[in-house]
N, C-alpha and C positions, 0 to 999 in steps of 0.2 A: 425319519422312519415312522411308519403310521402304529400304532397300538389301538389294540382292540381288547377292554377288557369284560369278562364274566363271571358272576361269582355262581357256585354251584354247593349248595348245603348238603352232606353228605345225606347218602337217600337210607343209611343199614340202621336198623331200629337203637343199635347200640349207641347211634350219633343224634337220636330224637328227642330223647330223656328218659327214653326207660332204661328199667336196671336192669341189665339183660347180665350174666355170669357166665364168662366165656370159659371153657374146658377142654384139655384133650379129646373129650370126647363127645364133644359138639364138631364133629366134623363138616359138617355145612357151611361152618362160619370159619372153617381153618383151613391155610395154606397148608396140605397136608403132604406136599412134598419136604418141608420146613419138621426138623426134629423138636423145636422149641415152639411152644404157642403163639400162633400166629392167626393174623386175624386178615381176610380181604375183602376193602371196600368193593362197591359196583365202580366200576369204570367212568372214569371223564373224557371224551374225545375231543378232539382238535381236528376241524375243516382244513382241509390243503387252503393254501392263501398264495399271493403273490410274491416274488423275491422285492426280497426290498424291506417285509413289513413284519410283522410281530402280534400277536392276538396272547393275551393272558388268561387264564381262568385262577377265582379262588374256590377253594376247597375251605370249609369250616366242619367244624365236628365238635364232641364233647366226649371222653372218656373217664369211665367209673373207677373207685378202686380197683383193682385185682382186674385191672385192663393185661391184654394179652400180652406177651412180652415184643410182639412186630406189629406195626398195625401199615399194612400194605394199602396204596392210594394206587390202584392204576392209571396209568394214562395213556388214552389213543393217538399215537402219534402218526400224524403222513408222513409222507415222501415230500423232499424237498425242503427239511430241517435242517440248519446246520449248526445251532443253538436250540440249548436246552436251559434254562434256568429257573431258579427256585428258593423261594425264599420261607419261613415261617416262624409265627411267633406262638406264645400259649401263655396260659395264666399263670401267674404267678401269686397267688393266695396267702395273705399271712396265717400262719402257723404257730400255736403253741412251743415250745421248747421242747424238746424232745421227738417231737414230729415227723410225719416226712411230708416235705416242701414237695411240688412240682420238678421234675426233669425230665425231662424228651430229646433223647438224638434223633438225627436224621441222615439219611442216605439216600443210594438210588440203585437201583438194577433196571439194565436196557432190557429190548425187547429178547433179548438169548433167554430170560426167564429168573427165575429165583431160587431155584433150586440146589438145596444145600452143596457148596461147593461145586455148582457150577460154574458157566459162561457168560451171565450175565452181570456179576460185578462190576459197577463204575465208580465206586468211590463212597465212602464213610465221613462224614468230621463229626461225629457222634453232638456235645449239645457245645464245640467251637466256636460255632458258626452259625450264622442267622441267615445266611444266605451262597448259594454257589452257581456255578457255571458247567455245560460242559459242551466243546466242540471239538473240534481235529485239529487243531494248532494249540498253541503255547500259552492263551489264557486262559485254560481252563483250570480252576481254582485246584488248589491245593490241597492235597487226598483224594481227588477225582482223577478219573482215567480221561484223557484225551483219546479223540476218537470218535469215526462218521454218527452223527443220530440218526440211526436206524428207522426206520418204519416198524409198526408194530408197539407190543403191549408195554412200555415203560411202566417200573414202580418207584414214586417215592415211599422210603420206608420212615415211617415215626417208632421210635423206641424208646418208648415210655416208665422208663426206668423207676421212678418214684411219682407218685402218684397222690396226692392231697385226698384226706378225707372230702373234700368239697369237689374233688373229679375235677380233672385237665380241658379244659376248650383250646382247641387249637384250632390253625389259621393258616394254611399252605398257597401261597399263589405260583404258579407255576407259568411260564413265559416262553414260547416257541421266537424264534426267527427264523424267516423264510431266506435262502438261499444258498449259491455253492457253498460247498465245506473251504477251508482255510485251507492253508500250507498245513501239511501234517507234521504233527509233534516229531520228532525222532531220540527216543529214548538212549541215554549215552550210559550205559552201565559200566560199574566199577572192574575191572580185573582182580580175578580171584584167588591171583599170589603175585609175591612181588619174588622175582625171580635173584637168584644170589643170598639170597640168606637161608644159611641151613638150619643145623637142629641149634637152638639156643633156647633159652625165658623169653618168653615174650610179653610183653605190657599190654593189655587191650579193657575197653569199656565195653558189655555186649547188650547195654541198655539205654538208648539215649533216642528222644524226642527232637521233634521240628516243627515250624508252621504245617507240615505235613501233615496232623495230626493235632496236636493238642499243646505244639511245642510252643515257645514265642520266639526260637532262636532261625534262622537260616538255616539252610545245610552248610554253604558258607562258615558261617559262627560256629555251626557243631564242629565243622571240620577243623577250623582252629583251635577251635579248645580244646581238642584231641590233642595234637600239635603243642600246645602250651602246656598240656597234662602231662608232657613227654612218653607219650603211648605208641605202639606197634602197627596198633592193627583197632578200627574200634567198627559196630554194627549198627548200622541201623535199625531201630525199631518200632515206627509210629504206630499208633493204634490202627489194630484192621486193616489197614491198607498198606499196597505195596506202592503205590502213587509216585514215592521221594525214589524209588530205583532208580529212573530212569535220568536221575540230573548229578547224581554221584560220581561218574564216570572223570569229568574234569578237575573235583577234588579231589581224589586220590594221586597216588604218587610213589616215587620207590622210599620218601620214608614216613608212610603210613596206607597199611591195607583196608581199604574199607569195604568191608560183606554186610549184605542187606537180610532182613530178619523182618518180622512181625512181630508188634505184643497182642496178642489175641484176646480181645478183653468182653470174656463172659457173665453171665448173670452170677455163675458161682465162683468166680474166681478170674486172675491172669495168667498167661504163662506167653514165656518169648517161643516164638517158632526159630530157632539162628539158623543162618548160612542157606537161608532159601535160594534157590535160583534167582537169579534178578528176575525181576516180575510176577512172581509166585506167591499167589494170595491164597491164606489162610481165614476159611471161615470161622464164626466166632458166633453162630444163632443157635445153644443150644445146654443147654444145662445139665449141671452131673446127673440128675435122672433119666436121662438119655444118652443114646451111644454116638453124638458127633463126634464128644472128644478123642473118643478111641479111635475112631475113622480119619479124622483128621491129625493125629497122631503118627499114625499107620503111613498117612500120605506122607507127611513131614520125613520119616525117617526113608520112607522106599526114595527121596529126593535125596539123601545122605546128611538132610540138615538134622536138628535136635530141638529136644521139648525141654522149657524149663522154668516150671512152676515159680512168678516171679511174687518177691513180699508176700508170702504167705500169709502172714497172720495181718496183713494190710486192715483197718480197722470199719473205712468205709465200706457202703452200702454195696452188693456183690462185687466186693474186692477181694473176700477172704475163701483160701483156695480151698477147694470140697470133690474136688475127683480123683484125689489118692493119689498115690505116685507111680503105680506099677506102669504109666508108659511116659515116664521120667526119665531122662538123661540125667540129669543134675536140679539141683535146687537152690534157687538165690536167697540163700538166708543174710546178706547184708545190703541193705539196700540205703544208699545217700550216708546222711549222718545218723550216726548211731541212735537207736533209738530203743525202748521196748520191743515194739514187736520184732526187732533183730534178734534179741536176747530169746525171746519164745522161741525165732524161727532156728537158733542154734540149738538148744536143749531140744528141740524138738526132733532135729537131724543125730544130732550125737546119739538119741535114744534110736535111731532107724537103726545106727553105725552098731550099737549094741544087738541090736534084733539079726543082723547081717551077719555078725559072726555065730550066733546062736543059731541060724537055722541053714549056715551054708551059701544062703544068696546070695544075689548079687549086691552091692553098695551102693548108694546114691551120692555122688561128690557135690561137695558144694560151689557156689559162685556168689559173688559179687560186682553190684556195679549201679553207676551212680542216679538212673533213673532221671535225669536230669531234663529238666525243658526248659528253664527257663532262668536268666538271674534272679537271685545270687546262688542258685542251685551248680555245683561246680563238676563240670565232666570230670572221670577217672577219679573222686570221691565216692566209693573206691574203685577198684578195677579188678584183673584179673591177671596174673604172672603164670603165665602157660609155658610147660616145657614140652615144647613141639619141635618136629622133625624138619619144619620147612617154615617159613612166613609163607602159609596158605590156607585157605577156608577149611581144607581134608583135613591139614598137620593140627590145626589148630583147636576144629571138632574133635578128634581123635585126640589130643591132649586133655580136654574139662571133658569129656566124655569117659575118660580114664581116672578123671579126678589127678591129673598129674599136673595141678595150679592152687596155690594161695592166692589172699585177697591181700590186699595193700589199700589202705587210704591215699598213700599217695605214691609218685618216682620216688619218695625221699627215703622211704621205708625197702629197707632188705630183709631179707631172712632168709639164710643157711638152715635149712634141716635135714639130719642124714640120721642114721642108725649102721653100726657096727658091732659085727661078731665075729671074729674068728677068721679074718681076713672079708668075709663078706658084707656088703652093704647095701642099701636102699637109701629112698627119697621119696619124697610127697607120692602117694599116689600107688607105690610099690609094696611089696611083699617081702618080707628077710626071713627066709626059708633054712630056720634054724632047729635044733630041738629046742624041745618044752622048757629045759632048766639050763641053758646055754645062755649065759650072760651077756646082756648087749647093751651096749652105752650109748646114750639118746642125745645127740648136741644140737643147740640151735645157735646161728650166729646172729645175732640181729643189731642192724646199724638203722640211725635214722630217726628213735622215738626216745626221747629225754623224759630220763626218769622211769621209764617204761615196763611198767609188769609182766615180766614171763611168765607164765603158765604151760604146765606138761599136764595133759588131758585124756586118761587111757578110758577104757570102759569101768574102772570102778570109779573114776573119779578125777580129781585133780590131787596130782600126787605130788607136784613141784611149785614152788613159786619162788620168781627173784627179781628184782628190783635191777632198773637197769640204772648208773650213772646218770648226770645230768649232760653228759656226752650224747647218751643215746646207743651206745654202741657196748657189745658185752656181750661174750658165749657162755649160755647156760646147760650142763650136764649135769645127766642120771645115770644108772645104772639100773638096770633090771632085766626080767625073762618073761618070755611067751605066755610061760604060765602064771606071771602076774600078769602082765599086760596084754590083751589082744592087740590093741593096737594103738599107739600112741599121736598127738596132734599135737600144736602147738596155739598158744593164742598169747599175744604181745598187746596189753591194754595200755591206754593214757590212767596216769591218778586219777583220782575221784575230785571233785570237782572242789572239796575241802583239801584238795593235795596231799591225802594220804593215798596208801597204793591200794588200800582193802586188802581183806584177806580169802574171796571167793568162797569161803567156808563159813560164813556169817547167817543169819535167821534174823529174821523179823520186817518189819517195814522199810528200812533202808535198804536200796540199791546195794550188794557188794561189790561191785566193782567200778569202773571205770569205762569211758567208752573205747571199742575196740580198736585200733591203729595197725595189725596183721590177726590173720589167722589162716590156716593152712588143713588143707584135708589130710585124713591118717595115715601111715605109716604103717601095714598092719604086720604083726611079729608071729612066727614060728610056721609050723603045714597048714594050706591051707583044709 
């Protein structure tokens, strides 16, 4: 094959050495379709050439601090493409401690355009990957779309996430081959219930990575380790893109449902998009000072899938979540092994759980799940035990959409929770529509965590604690009323790591308790 290569120094003053300060309202210099700061170079084209050959151009440039948050590379593309490839690197500067170092993702949008939550998405590996592909057969990399290369205005996108006091020099070369398109991809999507199973608990993970994205695992590997996790139903979710959909279809099975999802990952924050349509992508260019997320919220739910703010208090650089909950389904406050910001992202919900019954609204149910990409990172550490009407994508939304699921570390772990009054009762998720001073006995069964602290957790507080055998297994009861309790949870921790159980009512610098092993959304007691 012949190559032909060019190099082409970006021509926008911001790429020259001046300090130029890019703003919303520098509208000149911003893709003003784009709700997040965006920036578009002048254009690079590519001459029609012969079948057979391949012509490169590179692109160089240099970006300031408080670079725009997209920095759009056009490119001219002919007719008669049937690869598209691209590769780039950028500086990597040392940095004092405390710093921020250099980081840059990359992407592409075909010639359909850029426009938020358009037609033009081809695929994300944010900063994965140093190099990708894209044509209409089966090699085209991993978080890209397969699919004809168009004629017309291609953009590689850079997303320059962190940014060195010493400004980022980056290095794009991008790579055309001339000729027909390949055999077309044909995407094999999952089915969206596994038919015969009715209403039961069900076990599912609704956070887990691939090579797709940022994973190191196969879908292959995820799928097994779903499988080995002893789970129901688990989701995919690679960053940004919907890519891994279409290869899902042959892992699935009548014993495991697999639904596809996005983690949508923002400058302020992430959240999983679950039970998207196979192929259903979820944009992600746009920050809580702007209304994408609401918009792309709005889309999520009119598709019947759900939003759900994931690792909250997640500590890296725009990890930690900043656009409030009001178009929240649920919220994952346990995420892998237990950690800190678990502990935040649970006081933090418990306090929502307080404010919900104080002003009548609606509640936010919790989730977990294991976030996992990569060894020794372990799927279903932890998961999700949904009480659903069907092993299906609806039954299963419509169960943690209702908050009617605990979390579990693992299969090994159970938990019975019910409430009784008066011949009436509830469970996770429900309502026990009793009067105010009507006496009602709170039991949880829990098998599976040796040694294991129960905890009973109403709105004033933790009102219970017991210690489980070194069996693991033991039913703990209360007694009380509506008008002590709004509504009561449960939480089953491991000892502390000195192998005392703590006593959760502790102050000062130590930890009180123990890392989490179940915890379960409320129970809430009396009218609502």
């Amino acid at each position: 094959m012949v190559g032909n290569i060019e190099e082409v120094t970006s021509p926008c003053k911001a790429h020259s050495g001046d300090n130029v300060s890019f703003s919303p309202t520098r509208r000149g210099f911003l893709a003003a379709a784009l709700t997040g700061a965006a920036l578009t170079l002048a254009p690079v084209s590519f001459a029609a050439a012969a079948t057979g050959t391949s012509k490169t151009k590179t692109i160089t440039g240099h970006l300031d601090p408080g670079a725009a948050d997209f920095v759009y590379l056009p490119i001219e593309v002919p007719a008669g493409v049937n690869k598209i490839s691209v590769s780039y690197t950028y500086s990597k500067p040392q940095v004092a401690s405390g710093l921020l170092g250099n980081a840059c993702d990359i992407g592409i949008f075909d010639e359909k355009g850029t426009d938020l939550a358009g037609k033009g998405f081809r695929g994300w590996s944010g900063g994965f990957r140093t190099e990708f592909s894209i044509s209409a057969g089966g090699d085209t990399t991993p978080g890209y779309l397969p699919g004809p290369i168009g004629k017309g205005t291609w953009n590689v996108v850079l997303g320059p996430y962190q940014v060195a006091g010493q400004g980022l020099d980056y290095t794009v070369n991008v790579t055309l081959d001339y000729g027909p398109d390949a055999t077309p991809f044909k995407p094999q999507y999952p089915p969206q219930q596994i038919a015969g199973r009715g209403a039961a608990w069900y076990r599912g993970d609704a956070h887990l990575h691939t090579v797709y994205s940022d994973g190191k695992r196969t879908p292959e590997e995820v799928a097994a380790g779903a499988r080995a996790a002893r789970l129901d139903f688990m989701i995919s979710t690679d960053h940004n893109t919907p890519a891994s959909h279409g290869v899902w279809g042959p892992l699935a099975g009548n014993d495991l449902l697999i639904l596809t999802g996005e983690e949508v990952t923002t400058r302020n924050g992430h959240y999983l998009a679950l039970g998207l349509e196979p192929g259903e992508w979820i944009d992600w260019r746009y920050r809580a000072r702007d209304k994408g997320f609401e918009k792309e919220a709005q889309r999520i739910h009119s598709s019947g899938g759900i939003v759900v703010p994931a690792h909250p208090y997640c500590p890296y650089v725009a990890c930690r979540w900043k656009f409030g909950y009001d178009d929240a389904d649920a919220v994952e406050v346990w995420t892998g092994p237990w950690t800190l910001d678990d502990e935040s992202s649970v006081n933090t919900w418990d306090s929502m759980l307080a404010h919900s019954v104080r002003t009548g609204g609606r509640w936010l149910p919790a989730m977990g799940n294991s976030d996992a990409h990569s060894v020794p990172q372990v799927i279903g550490f932890p998961h999700n035990v949904v009480n659903a009407a069907a092993l299906s994508r609806d039954a299963l939304l419509d169960g943690i959409r209702n908050g009617r699921n605990w979390i579990a570390e693992s299969a090994d772990v159970s938990v019975d929770f019910q409430v009784t009054s008066g011949g009436k009762s509830a469970t996770v998720g429900d309502r026990l529509n009793v009067a105010a001073d009507a006496p009602v006995t709170v039991s949880a069964k829990i098998a599976g965590v040796p040694n294991g602290v129960v905890r009973f957790i109403t709105d004033e507080g933790q009102t219970q604690q017991v210690t489980l055998p070194a069996s693991g297994q033991g039913t703990s009861t209360w007694v009380t009323t509506p008008q002590l309790a709004a509504y009561v949870r449960v939480e089953v921790r491991h000892p502390k790591s000195d192998g005392t159980s703590g006593s959760g009512t502790e102050m000062g610098t130590v930890i009180p308790l123990g890392p989490m092993a179940a915890l379960t959304n409320p129970i809430f007691l009396g009218a609502s």
